[in-house]
C-alpha positions in Angstrom: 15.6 -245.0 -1.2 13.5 -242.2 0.2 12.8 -242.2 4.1 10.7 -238.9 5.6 11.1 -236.6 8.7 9.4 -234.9 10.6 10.5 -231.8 13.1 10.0 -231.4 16.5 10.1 -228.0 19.2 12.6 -225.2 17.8 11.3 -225.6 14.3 7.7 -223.2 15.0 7.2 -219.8 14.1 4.3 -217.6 13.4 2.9 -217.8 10.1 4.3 -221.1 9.4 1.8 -222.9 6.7 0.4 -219.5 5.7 1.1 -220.4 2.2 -0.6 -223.6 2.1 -3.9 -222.4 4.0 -4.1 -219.9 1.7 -4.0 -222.1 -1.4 -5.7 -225.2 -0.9 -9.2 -225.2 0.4 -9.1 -228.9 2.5 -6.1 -227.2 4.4 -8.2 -224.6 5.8 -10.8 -227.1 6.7 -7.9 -229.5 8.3 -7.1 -225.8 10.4 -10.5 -225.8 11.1 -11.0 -229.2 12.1 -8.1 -228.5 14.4 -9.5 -225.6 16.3 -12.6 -227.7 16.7 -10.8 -230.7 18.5 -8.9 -228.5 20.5 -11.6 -226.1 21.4 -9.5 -223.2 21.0 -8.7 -221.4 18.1 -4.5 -222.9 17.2 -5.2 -222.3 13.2 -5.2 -217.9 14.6 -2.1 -218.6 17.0 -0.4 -220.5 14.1 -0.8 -217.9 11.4 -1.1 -214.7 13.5 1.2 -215.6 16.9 2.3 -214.2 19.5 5.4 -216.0 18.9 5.4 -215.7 22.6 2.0 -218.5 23.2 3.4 -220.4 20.2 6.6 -221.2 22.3 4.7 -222.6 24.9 5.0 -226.1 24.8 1.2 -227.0 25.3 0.4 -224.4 21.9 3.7 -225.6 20.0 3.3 -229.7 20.1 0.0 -229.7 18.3 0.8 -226.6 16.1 4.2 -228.2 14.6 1.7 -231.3 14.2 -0.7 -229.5 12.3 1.9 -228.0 9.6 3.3 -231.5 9.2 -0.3 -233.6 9.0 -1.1 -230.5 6.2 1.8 -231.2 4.2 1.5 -234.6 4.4 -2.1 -234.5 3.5 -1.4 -232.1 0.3 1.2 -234.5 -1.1 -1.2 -237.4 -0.7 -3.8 -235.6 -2.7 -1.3 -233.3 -4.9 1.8 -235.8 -5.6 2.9 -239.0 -6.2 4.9 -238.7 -3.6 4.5 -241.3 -1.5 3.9 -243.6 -4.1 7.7 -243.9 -4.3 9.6 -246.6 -2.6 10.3 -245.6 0.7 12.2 -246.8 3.7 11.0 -245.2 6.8 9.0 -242.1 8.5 10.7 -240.6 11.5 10.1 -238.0 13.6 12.2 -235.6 16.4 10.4 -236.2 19.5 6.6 -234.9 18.9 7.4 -234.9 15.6 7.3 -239.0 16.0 3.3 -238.3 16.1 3.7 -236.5 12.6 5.0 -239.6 11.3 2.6 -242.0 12.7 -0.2 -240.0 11.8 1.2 -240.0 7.8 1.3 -243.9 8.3 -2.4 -243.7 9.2 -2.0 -245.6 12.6 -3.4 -242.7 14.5 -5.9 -240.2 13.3 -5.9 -236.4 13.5 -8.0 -236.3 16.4 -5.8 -238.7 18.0 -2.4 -237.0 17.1 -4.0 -233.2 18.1 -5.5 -234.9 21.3 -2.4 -237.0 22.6 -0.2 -233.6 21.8 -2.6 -231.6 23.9 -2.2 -234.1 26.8 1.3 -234.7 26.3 2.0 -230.7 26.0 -0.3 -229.6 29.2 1.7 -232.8 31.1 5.5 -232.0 30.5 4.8 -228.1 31.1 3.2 -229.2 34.6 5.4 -231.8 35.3 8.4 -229.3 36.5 7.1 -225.5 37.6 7.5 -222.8 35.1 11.2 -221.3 35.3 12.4 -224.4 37.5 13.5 -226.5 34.6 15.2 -226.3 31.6 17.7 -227.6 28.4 21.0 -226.5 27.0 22.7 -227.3 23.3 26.0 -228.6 24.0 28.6 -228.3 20.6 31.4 -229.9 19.6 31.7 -232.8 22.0 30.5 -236.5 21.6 28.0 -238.4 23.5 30.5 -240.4 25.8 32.6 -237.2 27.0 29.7 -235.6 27.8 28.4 -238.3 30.2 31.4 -238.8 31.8 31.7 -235.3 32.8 28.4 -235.6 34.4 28.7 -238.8 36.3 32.7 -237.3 37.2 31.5 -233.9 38.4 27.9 -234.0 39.6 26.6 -237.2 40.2 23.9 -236.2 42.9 22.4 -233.4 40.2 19.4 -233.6 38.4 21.6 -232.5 34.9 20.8 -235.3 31.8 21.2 -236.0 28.4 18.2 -235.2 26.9 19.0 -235.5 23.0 21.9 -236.8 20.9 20.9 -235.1 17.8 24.3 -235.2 15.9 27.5 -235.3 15.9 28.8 -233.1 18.1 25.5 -231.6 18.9 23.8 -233.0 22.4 21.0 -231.3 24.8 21.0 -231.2 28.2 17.7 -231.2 30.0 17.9 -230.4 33.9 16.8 -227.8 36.7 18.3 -224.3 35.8 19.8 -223.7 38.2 22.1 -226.8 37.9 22.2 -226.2 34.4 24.2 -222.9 35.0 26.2 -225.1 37.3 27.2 -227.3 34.5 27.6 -225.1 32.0 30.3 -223.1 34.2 32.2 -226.5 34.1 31.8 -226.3 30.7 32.6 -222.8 29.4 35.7 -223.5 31.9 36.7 -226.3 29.7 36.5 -224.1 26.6 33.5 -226.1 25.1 30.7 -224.5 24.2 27.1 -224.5 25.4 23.7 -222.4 24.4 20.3 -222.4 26.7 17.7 -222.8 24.3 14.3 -221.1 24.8 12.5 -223.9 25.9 9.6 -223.6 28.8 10.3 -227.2 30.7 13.3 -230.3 30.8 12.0 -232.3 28.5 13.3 -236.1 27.8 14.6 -236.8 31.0 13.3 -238.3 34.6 12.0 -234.9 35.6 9.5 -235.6 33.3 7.9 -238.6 35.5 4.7 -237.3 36.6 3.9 -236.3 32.8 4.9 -239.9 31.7 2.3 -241.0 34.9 -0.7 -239.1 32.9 0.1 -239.9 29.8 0.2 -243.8 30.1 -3.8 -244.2 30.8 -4.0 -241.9 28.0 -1.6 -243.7 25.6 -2.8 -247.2 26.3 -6.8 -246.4 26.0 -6.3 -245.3 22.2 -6.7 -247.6 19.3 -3.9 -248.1 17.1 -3.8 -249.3 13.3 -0.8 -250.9 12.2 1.1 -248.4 10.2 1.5 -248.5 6.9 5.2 -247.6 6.6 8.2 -248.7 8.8 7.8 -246.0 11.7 11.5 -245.4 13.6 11.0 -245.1 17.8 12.8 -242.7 19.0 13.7 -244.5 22.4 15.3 -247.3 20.4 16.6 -245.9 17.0 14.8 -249.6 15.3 11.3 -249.4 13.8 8.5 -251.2 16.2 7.3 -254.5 15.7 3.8 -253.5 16.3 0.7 -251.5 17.9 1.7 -252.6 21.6 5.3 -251.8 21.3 4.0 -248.3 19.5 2.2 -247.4 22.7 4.8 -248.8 24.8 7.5 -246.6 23.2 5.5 -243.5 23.0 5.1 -243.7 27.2 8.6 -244.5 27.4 9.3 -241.6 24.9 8.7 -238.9 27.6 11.6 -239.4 29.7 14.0 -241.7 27.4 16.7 -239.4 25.5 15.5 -238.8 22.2 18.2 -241.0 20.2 18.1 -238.9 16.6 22.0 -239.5 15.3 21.7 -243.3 16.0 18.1 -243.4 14.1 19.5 -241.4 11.4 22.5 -243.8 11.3 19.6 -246.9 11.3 17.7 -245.1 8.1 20.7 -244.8 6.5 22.2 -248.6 7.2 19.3 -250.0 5.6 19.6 -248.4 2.2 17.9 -244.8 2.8 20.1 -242.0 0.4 17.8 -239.4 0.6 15.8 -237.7 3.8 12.7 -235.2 3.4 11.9 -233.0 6.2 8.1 -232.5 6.0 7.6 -229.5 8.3 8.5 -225.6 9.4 12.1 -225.2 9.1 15.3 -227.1 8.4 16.4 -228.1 12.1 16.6 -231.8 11.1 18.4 -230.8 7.3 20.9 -229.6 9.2 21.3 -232.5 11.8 21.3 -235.0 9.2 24.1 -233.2 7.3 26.2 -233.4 10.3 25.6 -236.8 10.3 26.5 -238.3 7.0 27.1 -235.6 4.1 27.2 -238.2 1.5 23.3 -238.4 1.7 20.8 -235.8 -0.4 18.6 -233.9 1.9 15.6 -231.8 0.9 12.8 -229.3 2.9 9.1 -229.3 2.4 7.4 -226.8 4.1 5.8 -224.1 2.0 4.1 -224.3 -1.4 6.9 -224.0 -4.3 9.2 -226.8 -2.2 5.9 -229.0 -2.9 6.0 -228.2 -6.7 9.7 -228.3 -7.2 9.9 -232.0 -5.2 11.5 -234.2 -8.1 11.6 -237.2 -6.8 
């Protein structure tokens, strides 16, 4: 049984998609689409950079979007691919949009819209250079929190993401982030800041979950038509309520990506396709559970060598 990711931040970089915009006519016109609803040109930013812009969350959210949607869209049209029997879509945070969008309960318009909302609200939510996230390796879940409820209970310093085993993300202000990681380093685990330009998935994030309720709640959903996994509870929801219910909640809940993974694979999924720039969420997965096959689509030949 097949079940389909789909990345979140980390994964962009500039030219991402080139391939495919320069093969398949309707993926230009999806590009252009794009820089219409947005009313600004992402389809130049995507294939052209800076890689400076494209790291800003407000650019990156809908641009990861856009390479996922086109993939998706070319498999429809190209493959059989999701023909085959699958179990669930998932996706990392934004990436969550991806996957609804490929289950048709949200449109393109929607899924560029919401990400342009939801990328200008968590970059306003905390002032540039006040707030940010750290990779945490080789620890699990429960040490980590203990640590922080031991050692700096009165510190805005969360868990943010447990993306594998032994791989969590810290979101907090900076300054308390250095704090912790001192603590850390001290204690001979190891810790990376990641280039990130806010502290996302945590309660610093509460005036960006306050704008994007109204938002949320006034679109129209259809009900999806594959099992969708929330990242807030690691389960799929039940239906279009509970989607915009989770999606608000989404904003400042820890993104819950090991246990999801460890759902997928509980109810009969053996093999995960990343649909999207990179291989961030191969590698998670691997961490996981190494007895399940893993494959990448993100540029042409992966789309003509998929055998499944």
């Amino acid at each position: 049984m097949i079940s389909v990711v789909f990345p979140g931040q980390g994964s962009q970089k500039v030219g991402m998609g080139s391939d495919l915009y320069n093969q398949f006519e309707y993926v230009k016109q999806i590009f252009k689409n794009a820089d219409e609803i947005l009313g600004y040109n992402i389809s130049d930013l995507i294939l052209n950079g800076p890689q400076e812009k494209l790291n800003q969350t407000t650019f990156t959210q809908p641009a990861i979007y856009l390479i996922g949607h086109a993939i998706s869209e070319i498999l429809k049209k190209e493959t059989n691919f999701f023909k085959n029997k699958f179990c669930y879509l998932a996706g990392h945070s934004l990436g969550e949009y991806t996957a609804l969008t490929t289950a048709e309960t949200i449109t393109l318009e929607q899924g560029l819209l919401l990400l342009k909302s939801r990328g200008e609200a968590m970059q306003s939510a905390v002032p540039l250079g006040e707030g940010g996230m750290m990779a945490v390796l080789g620890v699990e879940t429960e040490e980590i929190k203990k640590l922080i409820n031991d050692n700096f209970k009165n510190i805005e310093c969360f868990l943010a993401n447990d993306n594998s085993n032994g791989q969590l993300i810290l979101s907090g202000k900076i300054d308390e982030l250095d704090k912790f990681s001192s603590l850390l380093k001290e204690k001979k685990i190891k810790n990376i800041k990641l280039p990130v330009s806010a502290p996302f998935h945590c309660e610093l994030m509460r005036e960006a979950t306050i704008k994007m309720e109204k938002i949320i709640n006034d679109q129209k959903l259809k009900d999806p038509k594959f099992k969708v996994v929330s990242n807030v509870t690691a389960k799929t929801y039940n239906n279009t309520d509970e989607i915009k219910q989770l999606l608000i909640k989404q904003i400042e809940s820890p993104v819950r990506w090991r246990e999801s993974i460890e759902y997928m694979i509980s109810q009969g999924t053996n093999t995960f396709v990343e649909i999207g720039p990179g291989k961030v969420l191969s590698g998670l997965i691997k961490r996981i559970n190494r007895e399940v096959k893993v494959l990448n689509i993100d540029k042409v030949e992966d789309i003509q060598d998929i055998n499944l």
